[in-house]
C-alpha positions in Angstrom: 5.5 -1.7 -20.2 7.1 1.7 -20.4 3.8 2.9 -17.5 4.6 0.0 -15.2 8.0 0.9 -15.6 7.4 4.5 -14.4 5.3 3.4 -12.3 7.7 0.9 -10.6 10.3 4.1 -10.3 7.8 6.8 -9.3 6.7 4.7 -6.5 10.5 3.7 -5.3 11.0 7.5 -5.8 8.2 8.5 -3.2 9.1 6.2 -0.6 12.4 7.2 -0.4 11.1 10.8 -0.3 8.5 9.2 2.8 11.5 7.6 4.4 13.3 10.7 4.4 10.4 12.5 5.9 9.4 10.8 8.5 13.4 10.3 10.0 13.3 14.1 10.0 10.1 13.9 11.7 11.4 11.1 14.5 14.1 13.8 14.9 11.8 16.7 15.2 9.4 14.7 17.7 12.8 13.7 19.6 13.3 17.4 20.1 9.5 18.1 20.8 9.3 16.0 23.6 12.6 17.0 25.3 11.4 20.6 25.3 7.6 19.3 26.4 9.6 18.0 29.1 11.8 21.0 29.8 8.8 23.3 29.5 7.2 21.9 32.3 9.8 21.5 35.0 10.1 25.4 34.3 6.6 25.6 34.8 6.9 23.5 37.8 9.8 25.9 39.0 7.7 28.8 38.6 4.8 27.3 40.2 7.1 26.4 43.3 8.1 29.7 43.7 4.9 31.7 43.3 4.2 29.2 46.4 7.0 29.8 48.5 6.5 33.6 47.5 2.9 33.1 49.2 4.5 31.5 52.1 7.0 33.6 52.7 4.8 36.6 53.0 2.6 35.0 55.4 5.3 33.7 57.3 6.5 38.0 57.4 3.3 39.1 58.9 2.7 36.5 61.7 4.7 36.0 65.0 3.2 32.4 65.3 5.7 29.5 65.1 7.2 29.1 61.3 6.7 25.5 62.2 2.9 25.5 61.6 3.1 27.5 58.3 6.0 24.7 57.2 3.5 22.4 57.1 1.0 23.7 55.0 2.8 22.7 52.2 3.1 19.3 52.6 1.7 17.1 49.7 1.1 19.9 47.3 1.9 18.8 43.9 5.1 20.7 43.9 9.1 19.2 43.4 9.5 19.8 47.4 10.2 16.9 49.3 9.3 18.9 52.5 10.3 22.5 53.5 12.9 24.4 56.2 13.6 27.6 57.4 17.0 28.9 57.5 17.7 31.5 59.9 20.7 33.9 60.5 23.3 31.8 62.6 23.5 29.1 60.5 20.4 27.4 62.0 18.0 25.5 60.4 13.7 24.8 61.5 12.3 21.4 60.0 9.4 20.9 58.8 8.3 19.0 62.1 10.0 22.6 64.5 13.3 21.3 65.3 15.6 24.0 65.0 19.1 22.4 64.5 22.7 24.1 63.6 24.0 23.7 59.6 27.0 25.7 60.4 29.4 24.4 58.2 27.0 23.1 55.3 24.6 26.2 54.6 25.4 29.9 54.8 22.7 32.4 55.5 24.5 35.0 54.7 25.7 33.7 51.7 22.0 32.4 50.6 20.8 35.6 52.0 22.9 37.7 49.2 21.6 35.5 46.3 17.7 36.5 46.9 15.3 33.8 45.5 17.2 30.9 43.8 17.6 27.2 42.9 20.7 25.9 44.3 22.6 23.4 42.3 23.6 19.7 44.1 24.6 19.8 47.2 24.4 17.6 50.3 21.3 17.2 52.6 21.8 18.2 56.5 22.3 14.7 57.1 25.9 14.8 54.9 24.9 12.0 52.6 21.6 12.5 50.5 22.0 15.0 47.6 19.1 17.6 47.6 18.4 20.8 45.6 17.1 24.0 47.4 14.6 26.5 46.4 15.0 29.4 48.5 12.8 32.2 49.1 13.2 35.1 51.4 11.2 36.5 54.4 11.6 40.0 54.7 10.5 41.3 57.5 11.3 45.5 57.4 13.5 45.8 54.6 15.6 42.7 56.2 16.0 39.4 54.9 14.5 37.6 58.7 14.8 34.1 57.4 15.1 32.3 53.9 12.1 30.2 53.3 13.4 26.8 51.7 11.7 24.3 49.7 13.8 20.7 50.2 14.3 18.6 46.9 15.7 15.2 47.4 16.8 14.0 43.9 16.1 10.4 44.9 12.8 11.3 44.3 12.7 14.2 41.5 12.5 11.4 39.2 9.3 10.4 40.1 7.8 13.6 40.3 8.6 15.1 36.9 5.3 16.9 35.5 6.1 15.0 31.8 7.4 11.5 30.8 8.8 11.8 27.1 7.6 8.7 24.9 5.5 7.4 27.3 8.4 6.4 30.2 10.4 4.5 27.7 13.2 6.5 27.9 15.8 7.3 30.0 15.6 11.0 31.4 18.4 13.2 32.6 18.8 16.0 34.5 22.0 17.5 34.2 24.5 20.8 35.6 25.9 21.8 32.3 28.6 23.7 34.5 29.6 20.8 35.9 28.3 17.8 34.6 26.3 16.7 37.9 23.5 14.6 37.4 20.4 16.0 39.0 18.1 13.1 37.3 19.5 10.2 36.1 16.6 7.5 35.1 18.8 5.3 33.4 21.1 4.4 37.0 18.2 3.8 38.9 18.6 3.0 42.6 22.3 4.6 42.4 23.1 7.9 43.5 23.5 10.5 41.0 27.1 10.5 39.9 28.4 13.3 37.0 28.4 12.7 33.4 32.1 13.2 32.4 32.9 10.7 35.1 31.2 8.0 33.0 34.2 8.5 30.4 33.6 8.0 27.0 31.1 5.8 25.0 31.3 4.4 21.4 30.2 7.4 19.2 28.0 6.7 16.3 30.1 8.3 12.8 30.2 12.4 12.6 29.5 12.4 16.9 32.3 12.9 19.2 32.5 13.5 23.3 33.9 16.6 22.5 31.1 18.0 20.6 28.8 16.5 23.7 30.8 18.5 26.2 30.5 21.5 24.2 27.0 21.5 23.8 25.9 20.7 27.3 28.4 23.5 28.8 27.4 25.9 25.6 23.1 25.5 26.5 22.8 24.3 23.3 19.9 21.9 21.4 21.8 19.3 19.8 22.1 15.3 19.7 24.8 13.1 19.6 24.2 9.1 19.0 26.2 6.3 21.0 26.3 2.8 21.5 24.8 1.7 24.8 27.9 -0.4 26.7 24.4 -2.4 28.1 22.0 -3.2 25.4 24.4 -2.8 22.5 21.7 -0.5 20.9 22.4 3.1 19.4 20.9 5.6 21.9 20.1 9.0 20.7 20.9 11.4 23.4 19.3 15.0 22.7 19.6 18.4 25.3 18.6 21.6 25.6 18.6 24.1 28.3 16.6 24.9 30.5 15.6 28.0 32.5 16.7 27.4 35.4 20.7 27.8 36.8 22.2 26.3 34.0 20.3 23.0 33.9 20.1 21.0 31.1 17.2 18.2 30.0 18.7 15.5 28.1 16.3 12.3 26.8 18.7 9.1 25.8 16.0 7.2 23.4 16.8 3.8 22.1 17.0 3.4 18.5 14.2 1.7 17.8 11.7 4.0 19.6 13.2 7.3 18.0 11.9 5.6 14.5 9.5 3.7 16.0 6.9 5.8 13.6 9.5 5.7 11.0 10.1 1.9 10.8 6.5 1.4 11.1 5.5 3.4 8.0 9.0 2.1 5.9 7.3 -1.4 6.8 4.1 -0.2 5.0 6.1 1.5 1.9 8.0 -1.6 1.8 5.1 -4.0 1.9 3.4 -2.0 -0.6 6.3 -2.0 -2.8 6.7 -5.7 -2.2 3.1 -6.0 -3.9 3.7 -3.7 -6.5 6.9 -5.8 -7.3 4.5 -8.9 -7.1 2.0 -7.4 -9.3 4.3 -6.5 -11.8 5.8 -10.0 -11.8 2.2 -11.3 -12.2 1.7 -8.8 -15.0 5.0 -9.8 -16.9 4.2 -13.8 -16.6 0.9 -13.1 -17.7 2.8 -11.0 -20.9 4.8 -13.7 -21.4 2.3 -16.4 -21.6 -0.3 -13.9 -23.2 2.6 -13.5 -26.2 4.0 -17.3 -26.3 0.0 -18.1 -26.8 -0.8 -15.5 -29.2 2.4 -16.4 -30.5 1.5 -20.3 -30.9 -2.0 -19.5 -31.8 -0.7 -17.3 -35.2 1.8 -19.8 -36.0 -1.5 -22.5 -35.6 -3.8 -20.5 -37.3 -0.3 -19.9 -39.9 0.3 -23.6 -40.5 -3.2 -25.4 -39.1 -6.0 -26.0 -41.9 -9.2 -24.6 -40.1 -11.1 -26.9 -41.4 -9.9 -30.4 -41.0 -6.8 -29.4 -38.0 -4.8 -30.7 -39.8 -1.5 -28.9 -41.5 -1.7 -26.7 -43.8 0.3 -26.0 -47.3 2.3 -23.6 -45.3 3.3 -25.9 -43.1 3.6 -29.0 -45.5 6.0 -26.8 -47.0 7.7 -26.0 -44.1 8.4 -29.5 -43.5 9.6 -30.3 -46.4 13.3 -29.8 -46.3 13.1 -31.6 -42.3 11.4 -34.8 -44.0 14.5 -35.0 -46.2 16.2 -35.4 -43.7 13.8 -38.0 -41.0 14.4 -41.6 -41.1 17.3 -43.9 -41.5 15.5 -46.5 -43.7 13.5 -45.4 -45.9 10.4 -42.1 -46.6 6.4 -43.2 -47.5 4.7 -40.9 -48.9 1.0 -41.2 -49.3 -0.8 -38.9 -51.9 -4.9 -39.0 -51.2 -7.5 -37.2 -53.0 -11.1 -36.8 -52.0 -13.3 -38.5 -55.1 -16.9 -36.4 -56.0 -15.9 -33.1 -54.0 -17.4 -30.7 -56.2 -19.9 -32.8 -57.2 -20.8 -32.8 -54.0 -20.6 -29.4 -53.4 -22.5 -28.4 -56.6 -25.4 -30.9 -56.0 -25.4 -30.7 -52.1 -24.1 -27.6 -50.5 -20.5 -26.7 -49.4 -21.5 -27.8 -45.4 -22.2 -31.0 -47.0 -18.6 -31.2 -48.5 -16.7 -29.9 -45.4 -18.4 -32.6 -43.4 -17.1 -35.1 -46.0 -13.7 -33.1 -45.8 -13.7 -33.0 -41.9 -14.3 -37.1 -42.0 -11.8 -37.6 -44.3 -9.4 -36.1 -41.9 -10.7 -37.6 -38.9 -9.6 -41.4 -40.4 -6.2 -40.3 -41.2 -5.4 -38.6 -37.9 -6.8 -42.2 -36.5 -4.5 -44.0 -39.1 -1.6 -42.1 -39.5 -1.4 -39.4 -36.4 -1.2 -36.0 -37.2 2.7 -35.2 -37.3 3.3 -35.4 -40.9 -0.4 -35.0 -42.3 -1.4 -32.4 -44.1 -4.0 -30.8 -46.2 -2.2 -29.2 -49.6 -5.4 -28.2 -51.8 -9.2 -28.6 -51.5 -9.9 -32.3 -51.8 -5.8 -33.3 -51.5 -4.1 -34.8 -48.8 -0.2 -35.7 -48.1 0.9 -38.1 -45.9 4.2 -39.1 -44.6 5.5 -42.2 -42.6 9.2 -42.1 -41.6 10.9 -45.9 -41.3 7.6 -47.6 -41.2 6.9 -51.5 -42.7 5.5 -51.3 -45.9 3.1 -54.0 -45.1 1.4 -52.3 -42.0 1.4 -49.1 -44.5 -0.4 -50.4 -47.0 -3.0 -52.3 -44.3 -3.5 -48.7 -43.1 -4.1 -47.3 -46.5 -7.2 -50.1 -47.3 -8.3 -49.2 -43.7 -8.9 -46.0 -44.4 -10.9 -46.4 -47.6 -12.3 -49.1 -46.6 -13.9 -47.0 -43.0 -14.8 -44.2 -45.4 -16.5 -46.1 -47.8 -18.4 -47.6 -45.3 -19.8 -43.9 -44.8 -20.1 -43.3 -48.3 -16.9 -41.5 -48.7 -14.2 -42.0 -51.6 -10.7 -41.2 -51.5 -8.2 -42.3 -54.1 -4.7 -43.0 -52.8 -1.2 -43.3 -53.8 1.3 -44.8 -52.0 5.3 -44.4 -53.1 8.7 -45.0 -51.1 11.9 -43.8 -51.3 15.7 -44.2 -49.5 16.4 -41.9 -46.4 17.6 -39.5 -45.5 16.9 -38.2 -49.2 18.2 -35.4 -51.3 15.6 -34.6 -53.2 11.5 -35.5 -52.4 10.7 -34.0 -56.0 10.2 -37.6 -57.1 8.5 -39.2 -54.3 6.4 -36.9 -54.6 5.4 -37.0 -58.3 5.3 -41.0 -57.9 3.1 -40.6 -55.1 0.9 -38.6 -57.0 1.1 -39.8 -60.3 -0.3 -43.3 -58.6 -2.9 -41.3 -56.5 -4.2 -40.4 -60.5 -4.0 -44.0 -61.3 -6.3 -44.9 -58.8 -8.4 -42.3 -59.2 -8.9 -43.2 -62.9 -9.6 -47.0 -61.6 -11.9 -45.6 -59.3 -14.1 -43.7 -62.4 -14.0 -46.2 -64.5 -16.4 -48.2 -61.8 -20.4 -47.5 -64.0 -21.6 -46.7 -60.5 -19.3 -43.9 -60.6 -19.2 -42.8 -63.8 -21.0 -39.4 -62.8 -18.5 -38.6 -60.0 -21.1 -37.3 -57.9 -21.2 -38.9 -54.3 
């Protein structure tokens, strides 16, 4: 009992311990795949650039029309939607060689001073769709000529991330930690990209607060915060980290149920193996419990049965003594037998051969008298009891018996006495009982066929 008991404890110990494990390692695979993902739209960055870098010096060499080279880099496997020239004065060449004017929404000289660079959001030529712009310069001489730039229209940056954490079940953000402009927002699909302290607050999970969000995202920080989603109800954990580029930030908002996915999965398993443990052990203590109550009953059989005859012993004849006083309302029988010619037998015939006469002796009075109060008291003695019985039927019983077992070629001597119940005392019932079980026996010796008491 003590193992299963350690057992049943060491087991609950280690699955806490599991539990505990694999929530760190949900968290730690939360983070993993937020920097998979920011790895590789800084590799994508880098890529773009070493391409525009390429560009850029071809376009320096040639006099050809920059429209031509522009598209070259259509379809490329880059973040570009398509790519422009801006040249001094403000003017812009499109992919397609219309040069147009974007006085009043780009600067050249202002691009011009930054050298290669990833704008933040700003607003297409058209006024309406919000692009990023990787720009690149042409230098021609020593002189920035033109600023080769690679067009990103964020409607579609969403598509063409390099990585999709958890398999694309989780909402993916790309955010300004400067000033909180969305760059990718997968969760507000077919909106524009709006800014994530316009959203206001949401329902922080205990220990989390906006604040610490805001800091975090404007610090460059790694960190989560957890929330309840205002649309599924659901906690959402929302992790960031920086990125290399500006002052970007990647930022994953994972359901609940998909950040412990692995978790839940193996706490289903630890529970289901605990849940069998449990069973086991409940198995193991019935099976204690009735492996005890029938060892238990067995002794107390083996303690007050007569292994020969079944029936009860002295022990138990004793035993019931003091509850016979006490049976009945009428009056007690007691019925005292005693086997004629036992050791006779036994001496002349073998001891199997006076056990079988023993076991049949029994046998007639379980089939006259039951087996509640019979018992066997000495070697060839019997006691029998009957609580409120008639005297009549008693007595019919009694010639039965000898009768059945004479018919075998078994003797028994018997002597029946009665007294009031309840009694007091079943000293002298007992004695008369006896002392008549002697008077028959005498009767039964003084029969010539008898007279050598061997049967």
């Amino acid at each position: 009992m003590v193992l299963v008991l350690w057992v049943a404890v060491a087991s609950f110990w280690v699955t806490e311990q599991v539990n505990r494990q694999e929530e760190q390692a949900s968290f730690t695979s939360l983070a993993e795949e937020a920097d998979k993902l920011a790895r590789s739209i800084e590799e994508r960055v880098d890529s773009d650039r070493e391409k525009l870098t390429l560009l850029a010096e071809i376009l320096a060499m040639g006099e050809e029309a920059p429209a031509e080279y522009l598209a070259l880099y259509q379809d490329t496997g880059s973040f570009f939607s398509r790519l422009e020239l801006l040249l001094p004065g403000d003017r812009v060449v499109t992919a397609d060689g219309e040069e147009v004017s974007a006085a009043g929404r780009l600067s050249f000289a202002q691009e011009a001073a930054r050298g290669a660079h990833v704008t933040d959001r700003e607003t297409d030529l058209d006024g309406q769709s919000p692009v990023v712009r990787h720009y690149v310069p042409v230098v021609r001489q020593g002189q920035t000529a033109a600023l080769l730039c690679g067009v990103i229209e964020l409607g579609e940056l969403a598509r063409e991330l390099p990585y999709q954490p958890y398999g694309g079940q989780t909402a993916v953000y790309l955010i300004d930690g400067a000033t909180g402009d969305f760059l990718v927002d997968t969760w507000h699909t077919g909106q524009q990209p709006g800014n994530i302290w316009a959203l206001g607050s949401r329902p922080m999970a205990e220990g989390y607060n906006d604040a610490q969000l805001r800091q975090g995202l404007v610090n460059g920080e790694s960190n989560f915060v957890v929330f309840r989603s205002q649309t599924t109800g659901e906690y959402l954990y929302f992790y960031y980290t920086p990125l290399a580029v500006n002052q970007w930030r990647v930022a994953l908002s994972v359901p609940e149920h998909l950040v412990f996915a692995r978790a839940q999965y193996v706490r289903s398993l630890l529970d289901r193996m605990l849940a069998a443990e449990g069973a086991a052990f409940l198995l193991y203590l019935c099976w204690m419990v009735y492996y005890i109550r029938r060892e238990t009953r067995e002794m107390e059989r083996q303690g007050w049965e007569d292994a020969l005859t079944g029936l009860y012993n002295r022990n138990r004849y004793q035993h019931d003594l003091p509850i016979l006083a006490q049976e009945g309302r009428r009056e007690l029988c007691c019925i005292f037998v005693d086997v004629n010619g036992l050791h006779e037998l036994n001496n002349t015939q073998g001891h199997q051969t006076g056990d079988r006469m023993l076991q049949e002796v029994a046998r007639q009075i379980r089939q006259d008298f039951g087996t509640q109060w019979s018992y066997r008291v000495g070697g060839d003695e019997f006691v029998i009891f009957a609580v409120d019985r008639d005297r009549e039927e008693i007595l019919r019983r009694t010639r039965t018996a000898t009768r059945e077992l004479e018919r075998k070629g078994y003797y028994i001597s018997a002597g029946v006495a009665w007294t009031p119940a309840p009694a007091r005392d079943l000293a002298p019932l007992l004695q008369a009982a006896e002392q008549r079980m002697y008077e028959a026996k005498r009767s039964f010796y003084q029969n010539a066929a008898f007279d050598r008491r061997a049967r």
